[in-house]
Steps between C-alpha positions, in 0.01 A plus 500: 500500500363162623178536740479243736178476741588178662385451844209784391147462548259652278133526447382649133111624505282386234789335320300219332547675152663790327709741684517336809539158397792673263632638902439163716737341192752760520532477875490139492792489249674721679499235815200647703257274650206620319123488597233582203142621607204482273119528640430114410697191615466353129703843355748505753623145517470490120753787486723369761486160276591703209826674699614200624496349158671753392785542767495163677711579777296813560363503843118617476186490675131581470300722713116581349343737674282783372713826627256783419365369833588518861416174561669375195809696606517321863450154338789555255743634781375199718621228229816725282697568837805724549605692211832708342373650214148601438367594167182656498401383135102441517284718295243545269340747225243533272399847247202687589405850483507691800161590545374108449783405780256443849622533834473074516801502198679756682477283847598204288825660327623635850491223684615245225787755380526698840438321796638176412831645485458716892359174633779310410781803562378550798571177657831396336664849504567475912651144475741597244593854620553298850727280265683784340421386136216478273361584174152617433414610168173610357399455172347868359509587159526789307165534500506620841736811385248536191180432589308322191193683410345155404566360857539761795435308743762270433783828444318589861628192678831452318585860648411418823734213478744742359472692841485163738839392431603876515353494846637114618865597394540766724316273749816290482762775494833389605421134483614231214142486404422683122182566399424567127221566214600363177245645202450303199394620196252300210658191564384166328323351790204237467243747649613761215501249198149400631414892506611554131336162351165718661648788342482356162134457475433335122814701410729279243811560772813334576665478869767685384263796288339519851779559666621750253155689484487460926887693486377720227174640593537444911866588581609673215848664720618115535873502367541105475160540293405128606383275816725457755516136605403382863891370515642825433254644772597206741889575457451856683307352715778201585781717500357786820410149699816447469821575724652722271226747475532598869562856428169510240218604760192740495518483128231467180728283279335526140478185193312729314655493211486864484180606506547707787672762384689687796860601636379331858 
């Protein structure tokens, strides 16, 4: 099967690292004119420097804009334009027992994990249902279908995403426009490496013990029994943007590598 996105337009939220820079590449390989978003104008054109180095005849552009804000949201549609394919990749997390999580953290986590991805939804998904195609794809986890007990809030919002594209797809019944969740599992991202080096404390640790001790003790059903990479994350995510996924809509596609263990 050979995906071609050329003549798409993309935008990839808070691709400036990790999973979504691992997306923005994928869709940019793929043909898509790609544009990354990172809060700061020094992270995002440093990660659209480092995709065009890496595919230079990749078409890419940099939007920053901070998108756990309405403002930030209408100054990043201003300048990105017209789009094909949205993925709704910006997020955050941090472990913290549930009765030390205040109402400002759970504010914080909705709009940054939540809100950004309406805002944006909510002004693209007319434009391409108008057009008769689109993608939109939301980036869950399978946290939101097993809420962590070190990080509710988190679980919280990654359900609610769950339910958002649940709610947009049948918004665009009967059009060419999908709309998807895709739900990663422990993948090897930046922002999780960082988390396990703080993990280690004056622990004598590898990377790789980490990791082992991270599948061991904290997803103990995983079958793969290891990180997932952001590329095999971004290769679900590349192939429902593209045309041959047409028929994949109002679904909660899992790279889990297992850990969730259910029939559906």
């Amino acid at each position: 099967m050979q995906i071609d996105l050329n003549g798409k337009r993309a935008i990839v939220t808070g691709s400036t690292a990790g999973i979504g820079f691992a997306i923005a590449a994928g869709l940019a390989e793929s043909g898509a004119t790609v544009v990354i978003n990172g809060r700061s104008e020094k992270s995002s054109n440093a990660a659209k420097e480092r995709l065009t180095k890496k595919f230079p005849k990749a078409k890419v552009e940099a939007v920053a804009a901070d998108l756990s804000t309405a403002a930030g949201a209408e100054v990043f549609i201003a300048k990105a334009g017209e789009v094909d394919i949205l993925v709704n990749n910006m997020g955050i997390f941090e472990p913290k027992p549930f009765p030390e999580i205040p109402d400002a953290d759970w504010q914080r986590f909705f709009d940054t994990n939540v809100m950004s991805g309406v805002r944006l939804s909510r002004h693209y998904l007319p434009a391409m249902m108008k057009r008769n195609w689109g993608r939109i794809v939301f980036i869950s986890s399978e946290s939101g279908v097993n809420i962590p007990v070190e990080m509710v809030h988190y679980g919280v919002t990654k359900t609610a995403q769950l339910a958002l594209a649940l709610g947009l797809a049948a918004t665009a019944a009967g059009t060419g426009v999908t709309v998807n969740s895709v739900l990663p599992g422990p993948t090897r991202s930046e922002g999780v490496v960082d988390f396990l080096d703080k993990l280690k404390g004056g622990q004598n640790l590898s990377q790789a013990d980490m990791e082992a001790k991270l599948i061991a003790e904290g997803r103990p059903s995983s079958i793969i029994r290891r990180l997932a990479t952001p590329e095999e994350v971004a290769n679900m995510v590349v192939y429902v943007c593209s045309l041959q996924a047409s028929a994949t809509t109002g679904a909660a596609l899992r790279v889990d590598g297992g850990v969730v263990r259910s029939v559906v």
